[in-house]
C-alpha positions in Angstrom: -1.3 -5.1 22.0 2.4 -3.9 21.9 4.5 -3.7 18.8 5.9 -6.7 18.3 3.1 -8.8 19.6 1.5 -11.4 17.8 -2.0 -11.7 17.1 -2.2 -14.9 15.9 0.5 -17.2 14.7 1.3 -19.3 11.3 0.4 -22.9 12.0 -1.6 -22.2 15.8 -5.5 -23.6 15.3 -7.8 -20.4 15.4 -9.8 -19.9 17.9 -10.7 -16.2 18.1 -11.5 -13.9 15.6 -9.4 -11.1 15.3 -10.4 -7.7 13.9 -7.9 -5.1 13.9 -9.5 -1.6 15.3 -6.3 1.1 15.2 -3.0 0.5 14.5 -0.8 -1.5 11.4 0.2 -4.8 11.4 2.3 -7.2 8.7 1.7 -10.7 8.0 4.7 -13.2 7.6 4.7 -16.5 6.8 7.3 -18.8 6.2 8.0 -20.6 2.8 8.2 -24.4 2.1 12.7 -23.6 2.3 11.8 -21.9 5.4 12.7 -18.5 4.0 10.3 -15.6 6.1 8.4 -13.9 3.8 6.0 -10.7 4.3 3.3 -11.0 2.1 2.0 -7.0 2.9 1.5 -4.7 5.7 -2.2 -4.4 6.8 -4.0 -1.0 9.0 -7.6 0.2 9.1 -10.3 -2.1 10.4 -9.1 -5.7 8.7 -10.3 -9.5 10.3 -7.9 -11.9 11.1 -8.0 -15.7 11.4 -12.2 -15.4 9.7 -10.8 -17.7 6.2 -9.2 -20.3 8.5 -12.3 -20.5 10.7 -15.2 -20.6 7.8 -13.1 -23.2 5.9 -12.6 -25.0 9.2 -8.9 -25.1 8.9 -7.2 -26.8 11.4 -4.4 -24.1 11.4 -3.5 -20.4 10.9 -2.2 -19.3 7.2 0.2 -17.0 8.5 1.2 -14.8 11.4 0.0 -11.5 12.3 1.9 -9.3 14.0 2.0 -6.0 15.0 4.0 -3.3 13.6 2.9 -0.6 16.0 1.0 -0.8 19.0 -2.7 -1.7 18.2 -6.1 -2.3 19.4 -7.6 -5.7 18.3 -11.2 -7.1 19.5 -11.5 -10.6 20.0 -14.1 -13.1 19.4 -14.6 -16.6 20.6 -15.2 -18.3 16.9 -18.0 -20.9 18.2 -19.5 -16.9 19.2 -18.6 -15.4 15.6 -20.2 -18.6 13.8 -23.4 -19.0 15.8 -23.6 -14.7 15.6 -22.4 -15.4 11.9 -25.5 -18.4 10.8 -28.1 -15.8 12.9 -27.9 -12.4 12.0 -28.0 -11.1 8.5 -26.2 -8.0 8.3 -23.2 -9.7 9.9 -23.1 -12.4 7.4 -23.7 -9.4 4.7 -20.4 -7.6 6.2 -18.6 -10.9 6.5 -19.0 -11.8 2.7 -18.2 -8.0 1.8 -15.4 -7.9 4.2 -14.2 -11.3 2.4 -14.4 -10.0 -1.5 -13.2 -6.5 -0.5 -10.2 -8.9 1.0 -10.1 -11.0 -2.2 -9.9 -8.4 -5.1 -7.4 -6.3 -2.8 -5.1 -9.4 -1.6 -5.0 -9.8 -5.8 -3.7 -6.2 -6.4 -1.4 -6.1 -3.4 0.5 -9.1 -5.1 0.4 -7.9 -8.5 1.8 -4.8 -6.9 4.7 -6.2 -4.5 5.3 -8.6 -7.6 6.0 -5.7 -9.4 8.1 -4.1 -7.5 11.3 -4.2 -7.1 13.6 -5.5 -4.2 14.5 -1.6 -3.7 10.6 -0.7 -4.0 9.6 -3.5 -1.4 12.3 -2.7 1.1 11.2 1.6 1.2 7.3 0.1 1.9 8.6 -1.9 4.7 11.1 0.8 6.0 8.2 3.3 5.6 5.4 1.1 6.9 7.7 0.1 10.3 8.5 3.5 10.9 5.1 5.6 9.7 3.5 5.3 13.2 6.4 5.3 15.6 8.4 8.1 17.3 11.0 9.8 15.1 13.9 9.4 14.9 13.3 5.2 15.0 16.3 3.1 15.1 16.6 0.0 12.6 17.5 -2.1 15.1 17.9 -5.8 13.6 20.8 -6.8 12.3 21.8 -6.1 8.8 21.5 -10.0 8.0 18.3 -9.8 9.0 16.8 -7.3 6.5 19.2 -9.1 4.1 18.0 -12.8 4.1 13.8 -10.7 4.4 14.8 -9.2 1.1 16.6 -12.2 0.0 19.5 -10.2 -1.2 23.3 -10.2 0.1 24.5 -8.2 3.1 27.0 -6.7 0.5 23.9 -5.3 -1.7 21.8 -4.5 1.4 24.9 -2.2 2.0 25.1 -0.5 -1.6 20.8 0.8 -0.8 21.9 1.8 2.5 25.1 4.2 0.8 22.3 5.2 -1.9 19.5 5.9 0.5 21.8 8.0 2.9 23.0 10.3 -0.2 19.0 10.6 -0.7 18.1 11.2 2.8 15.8 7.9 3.1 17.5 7.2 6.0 20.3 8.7 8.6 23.2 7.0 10.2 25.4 7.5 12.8 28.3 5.1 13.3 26.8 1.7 13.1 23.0 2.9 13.3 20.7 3.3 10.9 17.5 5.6 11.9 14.6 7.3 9.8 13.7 10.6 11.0 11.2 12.9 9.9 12.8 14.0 7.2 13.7 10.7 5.5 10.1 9.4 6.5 8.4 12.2 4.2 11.4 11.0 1.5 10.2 7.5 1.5 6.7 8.9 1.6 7.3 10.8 -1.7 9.0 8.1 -3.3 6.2 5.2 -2.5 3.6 7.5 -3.3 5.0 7.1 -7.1 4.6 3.0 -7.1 
C-alpha cells in the first residue's frame, strides 16, 4: 500500500486480518466531539483488526493508515479463525502477540500522556518524516496540525519560530520541510523522552 492508504477504517466491520510486514503506520480515531485523535504510530510486524474479530465486534476500533508506503498480508478472518481454533503455535503467537500488544498499548499511553503537546507534536513530525525522502514537505495546512494537537494556529506558530531557531525544521516562504539535518534533531531530542 501507498502512504496515505488505509488499511482498515474506524467503524468498517472487519473482515480481513491485517498484519503489517515493512513499513510504519498511525492509528486515528475519532473522539465522541469528533475531535481526530492519534493514539501512536505503529512499525515492525504488528496485527490489525485481530481484537475486533476475536471479540466478534461488529466494527473497527480505529483506522489504520499508512504513514509510509508498506507491505501488509491479508487474511480472510473465517481463514484466520478456523487456522486460529486448529493449530497450536498460531493460537500460541496470537495470545503472545495480544499481551505483548497489551502491556505495550499501556506504556505507549502513559508515555504520550506524559508528554507534552511539544513532545507529541516532534514524535509525529519525526515518525511522518523518518521513512520518507528528505527534504519532506509538511504539506497540510497549519489548521490542520493545529486542531491534531488541539492547540491554536497562533501557538502552532510560536513551536514552528522555536523549532526553526533549533533546526527541527526548515522553511522557505510559506513551507515548512524536515531535512536531514532537522530529522537527526528531532531524533536526538525524542530519544531523551
Amino acid at each position: 500500500l501507498k502512504e496515505g492508504d488505509y488499511i482498515s477504517r474506524e467503524r468498517n466491520k472487519p473482515s480481513k486480518i491485517y498484519i503489517l510486514l515493512k513499513g510504519t503506520v498511525y492509528v486515528t480515531t475519532f473522539s465522541t466531539k469528533g475531535d481526530r485523535i492519534i493514539s501512536h504510530t505503529m512499525e515492525g510486524v504488528q496485527f490489525f483488526c485481530i481484537i475486533e474479530t476475536i471479540q466478534k465486534l461488529n466494527s473497527n476500533l480505529a483506522s489504520v493508515i499508512a504513514l509510509t508506503d508498506i507491505k501488509v498480508l491479508e487474511i480472510d478472518v473465517p481463514l484466520y479463525m478456523k487456522e486460529l481454533e486448529e493449530d497450536k503455535l498460531l493460537s500460541q503467537m496470537t495470545i503472545d502477540y495480544l499481551c505483548d500488544f497489551s502491556v505495550n498499548m499501556i506504556k505507549e499511553l502513559n508515555k504520550i500522556n506524559s508528554y507534552s503537546i511539544e513532545e507529541n507534536m516532534m514524535s509525529y513530525f519525526y515518525y511522518l518524516a523518518k521513512d520518507k525522502e528528505l527534504p519532506f514537505e509538511l504539506k497540510e495546512k497549519r489548521t490542520f496540525y493545529a486542531d491534531l494537537f488541539k492547540i491554536n494556529v497562533r501557538t502552532f506558530y510560536r513551536y514552528l519560530n522555536e523549532w526553526e531557531e533549533k533546526n527541527y525544521i526548515v522553511r522557505e516562504r510559506q513551507k515548512l520541510y524536515i531535512t536531514k539535518e532537522s530529522l537527526k534533531n528531532l531524533k536526538k531530542e525524542i530519544a531523551l523522552l
